[in-house]
N, C-alpha and C positions, 0 to 999 in steps of 0.2 A: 388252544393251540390249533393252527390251521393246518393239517397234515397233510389233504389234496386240494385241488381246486381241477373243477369241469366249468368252461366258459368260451365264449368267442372272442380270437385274436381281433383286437381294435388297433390296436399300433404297434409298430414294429422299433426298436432302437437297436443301437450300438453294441448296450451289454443290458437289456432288459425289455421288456412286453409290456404293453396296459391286457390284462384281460377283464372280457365285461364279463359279470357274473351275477345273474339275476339284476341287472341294471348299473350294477357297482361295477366300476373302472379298478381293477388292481395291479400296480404296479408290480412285477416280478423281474428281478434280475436275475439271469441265468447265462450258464458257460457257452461258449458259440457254438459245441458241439448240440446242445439244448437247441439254443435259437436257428438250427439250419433243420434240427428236426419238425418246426412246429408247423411250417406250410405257409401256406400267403395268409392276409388281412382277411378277416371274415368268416375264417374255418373252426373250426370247434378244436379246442387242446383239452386236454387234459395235464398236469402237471404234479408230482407228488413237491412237493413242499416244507420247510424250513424258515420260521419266522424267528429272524432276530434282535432281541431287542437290548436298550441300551438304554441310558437314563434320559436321553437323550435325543433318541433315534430307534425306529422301528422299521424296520425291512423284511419282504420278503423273498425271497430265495427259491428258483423253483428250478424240477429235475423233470427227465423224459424218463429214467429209469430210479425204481428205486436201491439201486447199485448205486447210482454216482452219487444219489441225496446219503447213502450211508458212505461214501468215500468220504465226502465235503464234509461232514458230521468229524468225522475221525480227523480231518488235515484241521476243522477250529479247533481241535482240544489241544492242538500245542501249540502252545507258549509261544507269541511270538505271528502265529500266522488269523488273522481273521476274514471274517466273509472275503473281501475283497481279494486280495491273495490267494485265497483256497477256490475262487474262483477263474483266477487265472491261471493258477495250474492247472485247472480241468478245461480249462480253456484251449491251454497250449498244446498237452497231451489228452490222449484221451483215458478213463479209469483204468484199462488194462497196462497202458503201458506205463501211466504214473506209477500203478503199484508195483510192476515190474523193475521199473528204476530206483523204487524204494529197498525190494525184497532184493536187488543183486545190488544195494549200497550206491549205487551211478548217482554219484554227487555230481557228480561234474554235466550231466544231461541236466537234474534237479537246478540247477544253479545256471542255467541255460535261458530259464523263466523268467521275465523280469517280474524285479522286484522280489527275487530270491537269490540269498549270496551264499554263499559256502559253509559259513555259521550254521544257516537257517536250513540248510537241503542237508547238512549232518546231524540237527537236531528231528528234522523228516525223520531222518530212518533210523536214529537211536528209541526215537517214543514210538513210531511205526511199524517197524519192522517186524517186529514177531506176530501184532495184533491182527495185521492184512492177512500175513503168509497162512493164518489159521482164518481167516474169511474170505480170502480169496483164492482159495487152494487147486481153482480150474486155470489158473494162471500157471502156465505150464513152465516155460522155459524164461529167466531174469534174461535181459538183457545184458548181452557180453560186456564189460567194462570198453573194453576196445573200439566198441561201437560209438562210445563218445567219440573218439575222433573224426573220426567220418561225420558224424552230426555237426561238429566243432566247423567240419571243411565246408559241408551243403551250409550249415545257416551264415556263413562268411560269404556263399556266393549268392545270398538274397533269398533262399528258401527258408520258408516258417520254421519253427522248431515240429509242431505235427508234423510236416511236409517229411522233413529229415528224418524224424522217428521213422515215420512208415516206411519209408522206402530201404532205411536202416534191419528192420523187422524182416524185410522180405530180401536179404542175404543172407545166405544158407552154401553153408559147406565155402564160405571164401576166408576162413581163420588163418590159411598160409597165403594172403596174397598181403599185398604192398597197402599202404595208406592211399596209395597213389589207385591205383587197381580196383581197389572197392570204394572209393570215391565217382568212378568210373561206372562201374556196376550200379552202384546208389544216382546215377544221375539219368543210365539210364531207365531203372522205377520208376521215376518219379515220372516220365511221359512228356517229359520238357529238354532231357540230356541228350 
């Protein structure tokens, strides 16, 4: 099992790295929050790690933190979601706030991810939900359910689903305003509204 890897960025992709490592080129796929941590071509990473294999096919998987490498561990053991998938949700959201939308039920955020539908973000938190909330227990406050909308309104006006999460996260104290109001508020967060 390869559990970490220390090597020099040789190439950069879309959703994965080559790293050289003692002369060996290895390919790792990882979440985009992963790939904006890793620096330019030619820096030294380090990565914790996740080797998946199949009869078929053998990948590896790598993390900046080993938080999100035990997030991703936890999202392939159900049914239904594999590397690729449990990498786009770490993709779209970042660990805190997936787990948060796990631990406060927010299907409707969960099912925001493509390639995740309604079925799949209600089996998320039926198998999940109790496992995170006792490993992830600095995760303070779920994300309000309400908050899906306003995400629902920001990623309808062309913002990412992280964009929308974050900016969603840093509204405080606006639970009596309008849909309209803290769409408002969320767009001025975000530094574009």
């Amino acid at each position: 099992m390869i559990a970490t890897l220390e090597g020099v960025l040789q190439h950069r992709g879309n959703d994965s790295v080559i790293v050289n490592v003692g002369g060996i080129g290895l390919q790792v796929y990882a979440s985009s929050s992963t790939l904006n941590q890793l620096g330019t071509t030619g820096s030294r990473v380090f990565l914790y790690t996740h080797l998946h294999l199949r009869e078929d096919n053998a990948a590896l998987y790598g993390f900046a933190s080993g938080e999100e490498l035990a997030l991703f561990r936890n999202l392939v053991s159900v049914s239904g979601i594999g590397p690729r998938v449990a990498l786009g949700l770490l993709s779209a959201l970042s660990p805190e706030q997936l787990v948060m939308a796990i631990a406060s039920e927010n299907t409707d955020l969960i099912s925001q991810v493509p390639g995740i539908g309604k079925k799949t973000a209600g089996r998320l938190v039926v198998e999940l939900r109790s496992k995170l909330e006792k490993e992830w227990r600095e995760v303070a406050s779920p994300l309000a359910p309400e908050g899906a909308d306003v995400i629902a309104a920001l990623t309808g006006l062309g913002y990412s689903l992280a964009e929308a999460t974050r900016a969603v996260s840093k509204l405080s104290g606006a639970e009596e305003l309008s849909l309209e109001e803290k769409v408002k508020l969320a767009l001025q967060q975000t530094g574009r509204g």
